[in-house]
C-alpha positions as CSV (number, residue, x, y, z in Angstrom):
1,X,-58.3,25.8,327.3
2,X,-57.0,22.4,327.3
3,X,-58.4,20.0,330.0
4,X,-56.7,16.5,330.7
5,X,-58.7,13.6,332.6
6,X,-57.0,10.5,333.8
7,X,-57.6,7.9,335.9
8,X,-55.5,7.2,339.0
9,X,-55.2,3.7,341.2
10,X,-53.4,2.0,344.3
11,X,-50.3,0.2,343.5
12,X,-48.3,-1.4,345.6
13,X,-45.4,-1.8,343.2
14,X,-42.6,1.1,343.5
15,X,-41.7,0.8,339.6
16,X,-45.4,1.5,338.4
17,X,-45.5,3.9,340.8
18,X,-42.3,6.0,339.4
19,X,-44.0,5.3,335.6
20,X,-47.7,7.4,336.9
21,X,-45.7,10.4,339.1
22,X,-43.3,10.6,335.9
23,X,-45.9,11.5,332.9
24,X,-48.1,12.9,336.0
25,X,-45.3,15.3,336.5
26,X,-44.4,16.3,333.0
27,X,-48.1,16.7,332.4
28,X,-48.8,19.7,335.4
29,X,-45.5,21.2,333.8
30,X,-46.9,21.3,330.0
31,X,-48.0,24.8,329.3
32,X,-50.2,23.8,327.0
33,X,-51.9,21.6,329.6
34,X,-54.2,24.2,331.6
35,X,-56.2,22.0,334.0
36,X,-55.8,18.1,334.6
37,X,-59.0,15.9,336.0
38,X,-58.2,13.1,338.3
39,X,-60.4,10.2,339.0
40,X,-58.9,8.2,342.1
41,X,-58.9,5.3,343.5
42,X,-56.2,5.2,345.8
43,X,-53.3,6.5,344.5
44,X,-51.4,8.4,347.7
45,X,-48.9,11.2,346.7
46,X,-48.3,14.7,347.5
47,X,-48.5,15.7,343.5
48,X,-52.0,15.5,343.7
49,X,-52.0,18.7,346.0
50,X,-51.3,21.0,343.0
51,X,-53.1,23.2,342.2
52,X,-53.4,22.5,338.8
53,X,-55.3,19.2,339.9
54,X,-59.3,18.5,339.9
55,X,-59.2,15.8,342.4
56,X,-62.7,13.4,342.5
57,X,-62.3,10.2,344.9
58,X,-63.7,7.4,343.3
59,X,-64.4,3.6,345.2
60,X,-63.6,1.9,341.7
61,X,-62.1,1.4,338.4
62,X,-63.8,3.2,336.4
63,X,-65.5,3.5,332.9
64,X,-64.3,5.7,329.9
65,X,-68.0,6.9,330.5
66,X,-67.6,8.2,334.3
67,X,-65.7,10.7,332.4
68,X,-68.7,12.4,330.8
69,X,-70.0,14.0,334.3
70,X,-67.1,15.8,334.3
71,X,-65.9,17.1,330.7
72,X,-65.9,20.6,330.2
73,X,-68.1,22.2,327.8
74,X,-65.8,24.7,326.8
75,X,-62.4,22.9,326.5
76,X,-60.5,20.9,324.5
77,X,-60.6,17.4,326.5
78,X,-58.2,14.6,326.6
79,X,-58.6,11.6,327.8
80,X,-55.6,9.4,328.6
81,X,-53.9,6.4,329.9
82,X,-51.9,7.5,333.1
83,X,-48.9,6.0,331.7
84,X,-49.1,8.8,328.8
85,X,-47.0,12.1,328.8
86,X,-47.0,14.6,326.3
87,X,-44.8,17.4,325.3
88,X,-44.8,20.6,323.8
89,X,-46.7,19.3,320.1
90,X,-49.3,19.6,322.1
91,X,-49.4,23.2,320.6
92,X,-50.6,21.9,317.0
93,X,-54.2,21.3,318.6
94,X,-54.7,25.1,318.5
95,X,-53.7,25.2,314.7
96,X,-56.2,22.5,313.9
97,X,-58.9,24.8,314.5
98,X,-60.7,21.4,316.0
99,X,-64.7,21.1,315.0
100,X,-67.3,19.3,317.4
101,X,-67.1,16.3,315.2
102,X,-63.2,15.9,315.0
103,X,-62.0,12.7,317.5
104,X,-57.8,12.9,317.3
105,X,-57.0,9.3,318.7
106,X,-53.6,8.6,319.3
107,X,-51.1,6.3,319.3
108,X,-47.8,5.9,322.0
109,X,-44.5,6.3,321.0
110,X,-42.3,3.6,323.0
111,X,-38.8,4.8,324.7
112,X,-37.3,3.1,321.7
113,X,-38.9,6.1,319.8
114,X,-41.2,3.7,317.6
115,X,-44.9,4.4,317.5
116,X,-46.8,1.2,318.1
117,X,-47.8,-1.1,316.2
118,X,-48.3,1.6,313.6
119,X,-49.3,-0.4,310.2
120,X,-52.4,-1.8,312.2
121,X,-53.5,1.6,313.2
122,X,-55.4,-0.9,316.3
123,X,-53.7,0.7,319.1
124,X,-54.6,3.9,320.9
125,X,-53.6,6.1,324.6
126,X,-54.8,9.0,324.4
127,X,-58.6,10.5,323.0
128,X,-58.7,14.5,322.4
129,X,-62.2,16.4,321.1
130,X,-64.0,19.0,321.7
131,X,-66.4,19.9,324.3
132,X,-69.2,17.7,326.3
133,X,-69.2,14.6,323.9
134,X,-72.3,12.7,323.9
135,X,-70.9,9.6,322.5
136,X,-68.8,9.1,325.7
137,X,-71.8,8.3,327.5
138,X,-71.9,4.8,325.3
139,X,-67.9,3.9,326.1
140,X,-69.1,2.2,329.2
141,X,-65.9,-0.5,329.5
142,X,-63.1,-0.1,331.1
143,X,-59.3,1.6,329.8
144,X,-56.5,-0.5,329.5
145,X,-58.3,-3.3,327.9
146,X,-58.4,-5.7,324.6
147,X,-60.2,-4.0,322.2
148,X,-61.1,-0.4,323.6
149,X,-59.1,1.4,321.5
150,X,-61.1,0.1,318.5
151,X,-64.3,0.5,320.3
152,X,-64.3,3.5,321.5
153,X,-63.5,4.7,317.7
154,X,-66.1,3.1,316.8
155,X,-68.3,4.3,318.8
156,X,-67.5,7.6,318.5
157,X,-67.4,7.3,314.1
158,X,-70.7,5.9,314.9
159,X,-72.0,9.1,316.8
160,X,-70.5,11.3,313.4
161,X,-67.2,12.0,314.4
162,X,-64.3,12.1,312.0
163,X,-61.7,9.9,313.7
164,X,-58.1,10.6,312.4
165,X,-55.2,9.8,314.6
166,X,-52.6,12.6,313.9
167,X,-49.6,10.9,316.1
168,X,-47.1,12.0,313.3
169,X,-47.2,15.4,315.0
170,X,-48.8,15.4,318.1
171,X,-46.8,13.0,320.1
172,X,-47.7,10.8,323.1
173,X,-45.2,9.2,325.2
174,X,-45.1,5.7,326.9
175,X,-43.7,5.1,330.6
176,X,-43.9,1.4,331.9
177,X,-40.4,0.0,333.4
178,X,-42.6,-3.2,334.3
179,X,-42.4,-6.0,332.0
180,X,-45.9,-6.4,330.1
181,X,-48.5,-8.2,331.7
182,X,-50.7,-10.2,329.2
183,X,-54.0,-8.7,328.6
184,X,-56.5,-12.0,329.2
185,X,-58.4,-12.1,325.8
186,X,-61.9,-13.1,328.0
187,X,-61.9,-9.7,328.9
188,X,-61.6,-8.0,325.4
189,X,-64.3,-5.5,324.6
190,X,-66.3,-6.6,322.3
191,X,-66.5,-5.1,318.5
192,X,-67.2,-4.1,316.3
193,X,-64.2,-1.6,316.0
194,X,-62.5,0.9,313.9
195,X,-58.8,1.0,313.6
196,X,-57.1,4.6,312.6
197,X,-53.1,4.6,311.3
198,X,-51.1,7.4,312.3
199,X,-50.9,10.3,309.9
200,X,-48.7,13.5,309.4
201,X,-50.2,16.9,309.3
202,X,-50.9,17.2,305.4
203,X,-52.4,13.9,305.7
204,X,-54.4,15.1,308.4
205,X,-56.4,18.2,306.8
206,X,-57.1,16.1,303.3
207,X,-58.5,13.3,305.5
208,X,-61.2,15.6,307.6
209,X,-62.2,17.1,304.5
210,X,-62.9,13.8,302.9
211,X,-64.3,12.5,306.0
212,X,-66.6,15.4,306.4
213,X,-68.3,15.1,302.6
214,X,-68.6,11.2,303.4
215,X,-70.4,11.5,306.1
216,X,-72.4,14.1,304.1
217,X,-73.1,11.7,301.7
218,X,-73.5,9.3,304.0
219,X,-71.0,6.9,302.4
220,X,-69.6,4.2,304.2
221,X,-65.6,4.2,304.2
222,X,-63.8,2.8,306.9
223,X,-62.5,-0.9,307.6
224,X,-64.1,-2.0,310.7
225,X,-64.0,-5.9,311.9
């Protein structure tokens, strides 16, 4: 089973609007998508009524910990950006044969069909592991800004997890029509964080099995700043 949580809010802009109800829609069509968790806080459409749909009201924006209450012990979780769609590589995650210490954080593709900012490996959408994860409980900052995607890694590398980013195969999908709003740098989560560069499936299974005699050995390997 394959739960998705995300995050819904009140817009007022028509544009941002038509980005959510987009990957919102594609998401409740993905077969490989059995159950999707809303948190909201405000967002007004029909969509919401399917049945497919975990609604929970919520009076704020919430934390990347307010998740944990509600992850599923016996699924494969993802949380995501609700800009984020994905499509049918979704499938791979069943021939991973995922272990409770694997953390697949991934990166967007743009519409121009580029992943972002890929050489940095700083830049993250979408977080997929098994289970109730404890470390989630620590995450307590918001999505969306400077500097969670390398925390929230970090955090989690921290806690034992192997943190590979496997967006060479499993693809995630970027909808904003809006041009980009700067992200103010006083409110960047503070480090210190671990940045991940996307890898291809080959890449992928060598990686977890040097990750998983490091952290046997206790040998410290990744770059963090």
């Amino acid at each position: 089973m394959i739960t998705l949580y995300i995050s819904l809010y009140h817009t007022d802009s028509l544009k941002r609007k038509n980005d959510i109800l987009t990957c919102l829609n594609q998401n409740l069509k993905n077969r490989f998508i059995d159950r999707i968790v809303v948190l909201n806080e405000g967002f007004d459409d029909e969509i919401l009524d399917s049945s497919k749909i975990q609604l929970i009201q919520i009076s704020s924006r919430p934390n990347f910990s307010d998740f944990y209450e509600y992850l599923d012990c016996n699924s494969v979780n993802i949380i995501a950006n609700n800009d984020i769609r994905f499509d049918a590589s979704l499938q791979y995650l069943k021939l991973l044969l995922l272990k409770n210490a694997d953390l697949l954080s991934l990166t967007r593709i743009e519409k121009n069909g580029d992943l972002l900012r890929k050489e940095e490996g700083d830049t993250q959408d979408a977080w997929i592991f098994k289970g109730k994860a404890a470390c989630l409980q620590y995450c307590d900052f918001n999505m969306g800004k400077l500097g969670c995607d390398g925390r929230i890694n970090y955090i989690f590398y921290k806690g034992g997890y192997r943190v590979l980013n496997p967006s060479k195969f499993i693809s995630i999908f970027h909808e904003h029509s809006l041009p980009f709003s700067d992200h103010l740098e006083s409110e960047r989560i503070e480090g210190p964080y671990l940045f991940t560069k996307p890898i291809g499936f080959l890449a992928f299974h060598i990686n977890r099995i040097v990750l998983y005699y490091i952290s046997k050995y206790r040998v410290a390997f990744f770059y963090t700043k």
